[in-house]
N, C-alpha and C positions, 0 to 999 in steps of 0.2 A: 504494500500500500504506500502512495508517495504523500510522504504527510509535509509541512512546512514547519520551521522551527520558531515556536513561539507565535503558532497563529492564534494563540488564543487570549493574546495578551499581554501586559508585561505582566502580571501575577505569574504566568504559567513561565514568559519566558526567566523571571525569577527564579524559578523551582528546576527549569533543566539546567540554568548554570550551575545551579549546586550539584545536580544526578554527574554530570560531567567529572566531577573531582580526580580523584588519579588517575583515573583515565584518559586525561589530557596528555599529549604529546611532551615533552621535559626539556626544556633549553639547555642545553650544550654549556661546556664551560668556557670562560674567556677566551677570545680570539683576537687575532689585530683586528686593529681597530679601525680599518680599511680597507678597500682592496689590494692588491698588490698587481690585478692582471694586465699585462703589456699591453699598449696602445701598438697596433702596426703603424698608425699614419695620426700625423697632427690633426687639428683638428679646427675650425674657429672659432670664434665666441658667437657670432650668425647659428654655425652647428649647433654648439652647446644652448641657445637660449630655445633654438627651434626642437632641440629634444622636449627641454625643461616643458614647452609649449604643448606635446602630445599630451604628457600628464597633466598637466591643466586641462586638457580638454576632456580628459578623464574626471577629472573630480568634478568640473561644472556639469557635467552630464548628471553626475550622479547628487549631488545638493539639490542642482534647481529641479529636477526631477520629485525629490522626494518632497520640498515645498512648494511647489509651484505647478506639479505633474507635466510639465513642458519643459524639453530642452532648451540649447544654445537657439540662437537665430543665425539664418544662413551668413549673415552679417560678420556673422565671428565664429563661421568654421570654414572659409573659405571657399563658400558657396554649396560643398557638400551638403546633401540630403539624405537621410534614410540611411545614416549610417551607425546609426545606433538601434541595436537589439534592447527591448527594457517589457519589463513587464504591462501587459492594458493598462494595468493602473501603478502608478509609482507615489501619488500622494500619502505621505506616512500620517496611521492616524495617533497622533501625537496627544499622550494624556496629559504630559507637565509641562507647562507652558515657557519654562527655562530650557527647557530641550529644543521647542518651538521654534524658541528665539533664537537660541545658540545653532540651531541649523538653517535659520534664516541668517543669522551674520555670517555664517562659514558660508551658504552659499554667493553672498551676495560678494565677499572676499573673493574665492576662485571664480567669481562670472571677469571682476576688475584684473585678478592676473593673466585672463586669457585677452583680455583687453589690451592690456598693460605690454603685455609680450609681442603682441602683433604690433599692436603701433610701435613698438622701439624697433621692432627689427623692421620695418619701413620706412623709420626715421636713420637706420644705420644703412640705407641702401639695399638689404636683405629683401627677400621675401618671404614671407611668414607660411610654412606648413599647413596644407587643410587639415582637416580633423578626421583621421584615420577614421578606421570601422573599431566600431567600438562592443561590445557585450556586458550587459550587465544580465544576463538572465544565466545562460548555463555558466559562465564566468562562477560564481559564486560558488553556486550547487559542485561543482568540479574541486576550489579550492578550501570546502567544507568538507568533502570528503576525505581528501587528501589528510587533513590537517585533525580526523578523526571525529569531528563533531556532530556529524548522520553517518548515516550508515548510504550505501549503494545502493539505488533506486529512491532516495529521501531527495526532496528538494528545500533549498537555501534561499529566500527570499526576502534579501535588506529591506523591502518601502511594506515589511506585512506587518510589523511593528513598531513601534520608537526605539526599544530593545534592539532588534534586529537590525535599524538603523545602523543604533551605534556600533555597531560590530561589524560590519561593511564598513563605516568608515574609521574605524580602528584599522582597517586593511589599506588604507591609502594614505593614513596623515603620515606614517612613523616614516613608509617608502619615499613620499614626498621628501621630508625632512632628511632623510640620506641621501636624498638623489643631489638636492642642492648644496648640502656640505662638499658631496663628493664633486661636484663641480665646480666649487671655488678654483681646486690647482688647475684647472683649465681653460679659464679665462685669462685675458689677457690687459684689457683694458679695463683701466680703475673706477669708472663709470659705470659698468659691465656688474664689476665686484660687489661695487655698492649698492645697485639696484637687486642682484640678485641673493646679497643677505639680508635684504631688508622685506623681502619675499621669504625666505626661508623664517625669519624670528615670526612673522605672521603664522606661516603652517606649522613651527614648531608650538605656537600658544595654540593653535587646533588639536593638534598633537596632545600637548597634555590634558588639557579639558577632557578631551573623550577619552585620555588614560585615565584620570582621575577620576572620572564618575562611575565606568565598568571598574575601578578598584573598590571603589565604594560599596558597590550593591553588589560585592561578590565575585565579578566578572575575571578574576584570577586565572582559572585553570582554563578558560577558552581564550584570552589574551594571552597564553603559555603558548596552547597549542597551535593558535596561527604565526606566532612567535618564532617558535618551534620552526615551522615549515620555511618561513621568509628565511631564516636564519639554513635551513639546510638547502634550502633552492639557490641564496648569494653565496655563500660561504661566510658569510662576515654576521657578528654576532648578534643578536636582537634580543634585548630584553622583554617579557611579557610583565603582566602587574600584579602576580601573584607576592602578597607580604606574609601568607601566615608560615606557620616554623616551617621550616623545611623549605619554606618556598623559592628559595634562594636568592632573590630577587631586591636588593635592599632600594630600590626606586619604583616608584608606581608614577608618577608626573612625567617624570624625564626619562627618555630611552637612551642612556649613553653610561660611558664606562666609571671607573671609579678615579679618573681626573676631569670628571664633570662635562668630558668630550661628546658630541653626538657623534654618532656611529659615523662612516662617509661610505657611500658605496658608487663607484665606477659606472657611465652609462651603463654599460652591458651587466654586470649586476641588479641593476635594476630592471634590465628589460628581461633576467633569470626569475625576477618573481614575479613582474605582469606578465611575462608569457607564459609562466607556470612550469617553467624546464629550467633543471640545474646543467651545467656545460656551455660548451659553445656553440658556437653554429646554428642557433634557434633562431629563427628569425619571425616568428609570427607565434599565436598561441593564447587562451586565460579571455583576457581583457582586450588584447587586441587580435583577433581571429586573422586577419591579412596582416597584421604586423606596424609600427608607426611609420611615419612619416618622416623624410630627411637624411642626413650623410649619416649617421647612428642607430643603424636597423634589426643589428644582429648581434645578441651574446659572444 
């Protein structure tokens, strides 16, 4: 039978985070705190902000969807149509109105980075990336099972809860936040630099908020276990928000090491957990079924 996780509310989805307990997936111990894997060829800062731009297009898809049940405008995907899979309905029905909110700021945030990134990279001579083909339906359902949290034949559906919500986007802020540390050392111009940390302290303050409140209400062992998976599909390490004994975890807010570092992971590290394949050579896959957009396409 293909049931959904936590359709029956946040009460219920309350009660499977707990059924989940050791049976979550177990984060690994310290690893560098980066990646290490070799670039064959340079690359630009055009390159690098037009990667950073596909996952924006990612996370606006997925916020204004769940408040707004409508995506991007052709306007700021590059005219692309119809390239997002999402469920008929994505409006999330939302019981705590601080959730509301706080997913109304977060999306109304990634709608202005996707903004923010096109217009620089046309005010830098570039041209700005469409917006790849995107998944948000079997995407999920795929990296829930993986990650232990249904079983095969069980479906994963972010926008059927506020719960569920957050645990979808648990799965995109932490990547966010490593994708842009890790592309600091590849920038080149100091303009570049400073625009693109002052985008990362934004997703990193998303980042903890939605770490913080699934540590709150329990959300430990399923923030382990997709923890877990990100952490074995990059190589590089990821904290989940599990604090009780044993849990090993001494941070719930912040995902970085014990010199208060955020993690940094390599474009292609990062395209090893949106495409849902650990190695190289992947070039499509998860979240983006035909693969992104630009000179950085493949693990």
């Amino acid at each position: 039978m293909t049931e959904t996780i936590a359709s029956a509310g946040t009460a219920d989805s309350k009660r499977w985070l707990g059924r989940l307990g050791a049976g979550a997936l177990a984060f690994g111990a310290m690893s560098a705190m980066g990646g290490k894997r070799a670039r064959a060829q340079a690359i630009t800062d055009a390159d690098v902000l037009n990667f950073a731009l596909n996952l924006e297009y990612l996370e606006a898809e997925y916020y204004l969807r769940a408040v707004t049940g409508a995506g991007l405008s052709t306007s700021l995907t590059g005219g692309s149509t119809g390239n997002v899979l999402a469920p008929a309905t994505t409006l999330v029905p939302f019981q705590t109105s601080a959730i509301a909110y706080w997913a109304q700021r977060i999306a109304n945030d990634e709608l202005a980075h996707v903004n923010f990134l096109r217009v620089g990279l046309k005010a830098e001579g570039g041209t700005p990336v469409a917006e790849p083909q995107i998944d948000l339906v079997n995407s999920f359902t795929t990296l829930a099972v993986a990650a232990g949290l249904i079983t095969t034949g069980q479906t994963f559906n972010p926008f059927a809860s506020e719960l569920d919500f957050l645990i979808g986007a648990y799965i995109f802020e932490d990547v966010g936040v490593s994708a842009y540390a890790g592309a600091a050392a590849l920038l080149t111009n100091p303009d570049n630099i400073a625009y693109s940390a002052s985008v990362l302290a934004v997703e990193a303050e998303h980042a903890g908020l939605i770490r913080s409140y699934l540590a709150e209400i329990g959300g430990g062992a399923v923030t382990n276990a997709i923890s877990a998976l990100r952490q074995s599909l990059s190589g590089v390490q990821d904290n989940g928000t599990d604090l009780s004994a044993g849990g090993g975890n001494p941070f719930s807010f912040a995902n970085c090491d014990y010199n208060g570092q955020a993690f940094r992971r390599t474009p292609e590290e990062v395209l090893n957990i949106v495409y849902g394949a650990s190695g190289t050579g992947v070039s499509a896959g998860l979240f983006f079924p035909a693969g992104v957009n630009g000179a950085v396409t493949s693990t």
